[in-house]
N, C-alpha and C positions, 0 to 999 in steps of 0.2 A: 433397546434398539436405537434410545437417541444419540447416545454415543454412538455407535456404525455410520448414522446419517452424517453428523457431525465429521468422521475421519474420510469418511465418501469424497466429500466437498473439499474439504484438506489435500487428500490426495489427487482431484482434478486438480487443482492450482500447481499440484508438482508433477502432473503430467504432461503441462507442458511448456517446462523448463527443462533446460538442458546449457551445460557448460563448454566453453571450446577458451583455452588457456592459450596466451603470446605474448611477445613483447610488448609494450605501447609505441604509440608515437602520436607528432602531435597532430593527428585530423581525427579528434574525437566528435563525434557530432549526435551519441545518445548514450545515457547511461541509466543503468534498471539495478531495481535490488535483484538478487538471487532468491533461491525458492525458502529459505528457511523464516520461521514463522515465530517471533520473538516469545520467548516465555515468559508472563507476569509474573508478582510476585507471590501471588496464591498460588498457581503452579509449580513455583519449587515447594511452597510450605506443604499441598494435599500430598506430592509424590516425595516431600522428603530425600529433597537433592540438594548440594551446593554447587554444583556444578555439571554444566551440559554445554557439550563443544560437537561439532558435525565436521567429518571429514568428509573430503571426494577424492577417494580413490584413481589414481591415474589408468587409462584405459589404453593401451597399443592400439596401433593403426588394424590391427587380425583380429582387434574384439577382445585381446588376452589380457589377463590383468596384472596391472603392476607392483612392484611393493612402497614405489613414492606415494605422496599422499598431499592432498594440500588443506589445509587449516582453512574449514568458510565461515566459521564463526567458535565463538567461547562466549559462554556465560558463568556470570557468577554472584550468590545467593549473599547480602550481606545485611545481616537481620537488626545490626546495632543502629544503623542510619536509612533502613526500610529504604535498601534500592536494590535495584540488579542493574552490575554494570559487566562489559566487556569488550566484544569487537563482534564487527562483523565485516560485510565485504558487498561491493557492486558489481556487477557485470557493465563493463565499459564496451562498447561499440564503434568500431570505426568507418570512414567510408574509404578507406583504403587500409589493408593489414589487418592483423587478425583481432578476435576479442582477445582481450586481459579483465582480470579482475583489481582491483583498487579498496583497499580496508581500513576504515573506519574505527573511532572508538567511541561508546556508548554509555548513556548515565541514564536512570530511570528511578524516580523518586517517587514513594507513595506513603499516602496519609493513614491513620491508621484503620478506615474502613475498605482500607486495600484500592484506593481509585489514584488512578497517577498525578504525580501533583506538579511534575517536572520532567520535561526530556531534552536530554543535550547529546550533542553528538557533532564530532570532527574529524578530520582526517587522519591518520594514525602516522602517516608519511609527510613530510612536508619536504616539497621541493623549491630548491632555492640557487638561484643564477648568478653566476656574475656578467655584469653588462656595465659598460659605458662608466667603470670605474666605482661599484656598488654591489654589493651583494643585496640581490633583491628575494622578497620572498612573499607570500600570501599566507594567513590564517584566517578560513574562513570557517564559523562555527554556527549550527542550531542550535535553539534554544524553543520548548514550548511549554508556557505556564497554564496551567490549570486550575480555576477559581471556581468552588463548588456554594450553593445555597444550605442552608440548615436542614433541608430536607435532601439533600446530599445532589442535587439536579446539578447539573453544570453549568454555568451561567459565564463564564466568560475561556476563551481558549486565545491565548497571544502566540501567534509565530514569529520568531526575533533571527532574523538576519542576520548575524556578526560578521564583518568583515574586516580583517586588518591587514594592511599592505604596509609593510617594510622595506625601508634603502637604507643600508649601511655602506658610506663611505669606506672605501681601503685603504685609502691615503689619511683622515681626519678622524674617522670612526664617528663623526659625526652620523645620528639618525632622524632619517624622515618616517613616519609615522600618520598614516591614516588609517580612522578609526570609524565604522558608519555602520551605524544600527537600523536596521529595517522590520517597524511592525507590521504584522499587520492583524487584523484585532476581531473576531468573534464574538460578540454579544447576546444570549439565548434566553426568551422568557415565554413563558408557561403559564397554562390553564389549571382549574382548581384539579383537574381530572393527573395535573403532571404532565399533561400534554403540549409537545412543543408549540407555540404558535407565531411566534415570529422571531426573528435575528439580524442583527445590523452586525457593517461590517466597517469597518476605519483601513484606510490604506495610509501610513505615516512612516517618516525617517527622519534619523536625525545626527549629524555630522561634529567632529570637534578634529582640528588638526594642529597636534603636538607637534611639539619638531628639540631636536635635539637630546632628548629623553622619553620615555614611555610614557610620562604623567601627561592627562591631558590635558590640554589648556580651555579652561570654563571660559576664556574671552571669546573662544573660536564659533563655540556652539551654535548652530543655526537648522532652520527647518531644510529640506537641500529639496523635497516634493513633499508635497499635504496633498490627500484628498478625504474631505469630510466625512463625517459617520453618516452613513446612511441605511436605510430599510434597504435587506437583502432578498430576507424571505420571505413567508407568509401562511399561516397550517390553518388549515378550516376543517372541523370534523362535523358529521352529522350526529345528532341526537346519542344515537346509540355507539358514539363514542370510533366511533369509525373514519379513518381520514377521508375527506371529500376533493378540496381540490389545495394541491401544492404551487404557488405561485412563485417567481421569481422577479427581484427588480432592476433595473439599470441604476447607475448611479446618478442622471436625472431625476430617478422617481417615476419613471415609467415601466410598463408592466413587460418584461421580456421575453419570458416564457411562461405558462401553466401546463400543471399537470393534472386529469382527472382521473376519479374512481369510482369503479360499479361494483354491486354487490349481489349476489343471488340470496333468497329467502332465510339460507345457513348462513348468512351472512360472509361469507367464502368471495374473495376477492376473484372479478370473472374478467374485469377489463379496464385496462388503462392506458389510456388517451392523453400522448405527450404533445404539445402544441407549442409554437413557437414563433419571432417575426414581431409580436403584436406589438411591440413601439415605429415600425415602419408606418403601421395606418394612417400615423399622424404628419408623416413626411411626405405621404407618397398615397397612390390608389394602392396600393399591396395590403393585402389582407392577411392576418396571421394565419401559416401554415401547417400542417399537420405536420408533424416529427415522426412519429413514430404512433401503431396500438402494438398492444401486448394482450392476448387473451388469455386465458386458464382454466383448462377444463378438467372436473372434479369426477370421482369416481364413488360411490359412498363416504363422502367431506373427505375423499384424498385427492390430493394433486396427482394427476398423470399425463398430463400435459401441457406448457406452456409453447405461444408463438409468438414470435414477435414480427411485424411486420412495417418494414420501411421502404416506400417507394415499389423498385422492381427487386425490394430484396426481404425475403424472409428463411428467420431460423425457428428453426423447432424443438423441442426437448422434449422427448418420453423418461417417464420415471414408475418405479417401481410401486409397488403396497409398502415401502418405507422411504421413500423421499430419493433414492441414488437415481443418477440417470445412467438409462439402458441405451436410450439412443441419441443423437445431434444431427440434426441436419440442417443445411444453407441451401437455399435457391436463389440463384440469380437470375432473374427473367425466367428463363425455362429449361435453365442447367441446375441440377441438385447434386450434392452432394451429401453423404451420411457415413455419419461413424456410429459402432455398434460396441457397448461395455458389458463383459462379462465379469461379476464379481466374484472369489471363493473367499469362505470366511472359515476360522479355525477360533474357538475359543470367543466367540462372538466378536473376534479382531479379522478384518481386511487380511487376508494374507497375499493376494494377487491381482490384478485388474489387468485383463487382456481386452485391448481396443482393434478393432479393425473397419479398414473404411473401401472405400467403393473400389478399389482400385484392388485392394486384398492385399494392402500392406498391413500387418501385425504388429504394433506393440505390445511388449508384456512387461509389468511391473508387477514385483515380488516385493515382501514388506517380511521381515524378521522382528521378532521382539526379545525383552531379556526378561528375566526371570519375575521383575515385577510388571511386563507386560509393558513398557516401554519400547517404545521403537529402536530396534537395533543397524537396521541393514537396508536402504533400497536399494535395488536392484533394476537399471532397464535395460532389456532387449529389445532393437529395432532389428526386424527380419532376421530374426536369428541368429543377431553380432549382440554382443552386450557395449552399450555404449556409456552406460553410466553405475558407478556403484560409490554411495553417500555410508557413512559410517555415523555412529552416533554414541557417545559415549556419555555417562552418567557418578557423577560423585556425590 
């Protein structure tokens, strides 16, 4: 059944996602990944794939469906140099015109106890102007390294900015050439138990500007913004091994926020107390403020209900005798609202999740699988239109 709980929670995350395809233009002003959920490289090796691509089926304005299709990702399984690389794709948002999607290509490297040791990834498109006698254009690319301990714990994660901005003359062919790396840096060290307990953070960049050729010029080199390593976090566990309070720090060194935690006699997590503010005391009469509690109320050591409560706003989560949740509800002040999930299962696999909320609108999602039990088909229906169908194929 840990597997069901597991695809439960999967498929909340794709419940509520949904595509709307258009042109671009330029008032972009938010961009999100799409619902698809990248596969490691033990997930090709246990299922015995080289390859796994997810269509979205085009849907008519009547709910009918169409035979176009659009490409939202490809993967693929390459066991000589232990990475999976491919493409995938963003949901772009406008504040005028419609969404479009924008796609990406992917590199993903790992060591040989299967943990990631590299991820890069860059635009798949590059678009490029001419202006003011120049063809201009950007390559802007991630980059993140992964450094592991002998006991295989993670101890450092680098995220590298790449950025390169291009002007080719069309008269000279002469190029300009800017080139600016931005870290920024992750540090993680640990208790004899493995346990996290603190991590410092580096905010760094560092610039060289070529001209006339791509090679860079090592005279140019310089720092362009520093800001020092400093204490980020902070883990404290009690005795029996249990986290007590999560702390966070400003890059003064003053305390920013805390997190506490309670435990009932099963030792069953019952309440936690986010707090926040707490470097104002020292500017000001402000005293650090409450953020947020979260309570958790157990049933025979099962969860069946979480709440969280902030200000004049609280949600709430009912869950089964295996972990899925049956119901969500919000209040604000003293307006609530609630949604209700009904699961059917076939084969010990998710086949449906029908939601409905105060008002008595309906969703329904429908899941297919193929022969080795792999996800084939989702399916959504809003009020009785089908608005979405994801295709997913396997080599």
């Amino acid at each position: 059944m840990c597997n069901i709980v597991k695809t439960i929670n999967l498929i909340l995350v794709l419940l509520t996602s949904s595509f709307v395809y258009g042109q671009s233009s330029n008032t972009i002003f938010f961009s999100g990944g799409n619902e698809f959920q990248k596969w490691t490289y033990q997930d090709f090796i246990k299922n015995d794939i080289k390859k796994f691509e997810g269509y979205s089926i085009t849907i008519k304005k009547n709910g009918k469906i169409s035979k176009d299709s659009i490409q939202l990702f490809s993967q693929h399984l390459d066991k000589v140099n232990s990475r999976i690389y491919g493409t995938n794709c963003n949901t772009v948002f406008q504040s005028h015109g419609p969404t479009f999607l924008t796609w990406y290509k992917f590199e993903t490297f790992y060591n040989k106890n299967g943990q990631v040791l590299k991820d890069l990834d860059e635009p798949l498109n590059i678009e490029k102007k001419k202006e003011f006698g120049a063809l201009r254009y950007d390559v802007d690319k991630n980059e993140t390294l992964f450094e592991y301990d002998n006991k295989g714990q993670l101890i450092k994660k680098t995220y590298n900015r790449i950025e390169n901005y291009y002007s080719i003359s069309q008269y000279t062919k002469d190029t300009f050439h800017l080139h600016s790396v931005h870290p920024k840096i992750y540090e993680y060290f640990y208790n004899d138990r493995g346990q996290e307990i603190s991590n410092y953070y580096t905010d760094d960049s560092t610039r060289y500007l070529p001209t006339r050729s791509y090679k860079p010029d090592s005279n140019a080199v310089r720092c362009s913004y520093c800001d020092p390593r400093y204490l980020n976090g902070t883990r404290e566990y009690y005795e029996n091994g249990k986290l007590k309070t999560w702390t966070w720090f400003t890059r003064a060194n003053e305390v920013h926020s805390k997190k506490y935690y309670f435990y009932d006699d099963n030792l069953n997590l019952i309440k936690q107390v986010d707090s926040t503010g707490w470097y104002l005391q020292k500017y000001s009469d402000k005293n650090p403020s409450l953020e947020s509690t979260t309570y958790f109320t157990y049933k025979d050591t099962k969860l069946i209900e979480k709440t969280n409560v902030r200000g004049n706003w609280k949600s709430t989560e009912h869950y089964d005798n295996y972990g899925n949740i049956v119901k969500s509800c919000l209040t604000i002040d003293t307006t609530m609202t609630c949604t209700e999930y009904t699961y059917n299962f076939k084969d010990n696999k998710v086949v449906s999740v029908i939601s409905t909320n105060n008002d008595k609108v309906k969703t329904e999602t429908y899941f297919s699988y193929n022969l080795k039990g792999l996800l084939y088909e989702k399916k959504v229906i809003y009020n009785n239109k089908t608005t979405q169908l994801i295709r997913y194929y396997y080599e």
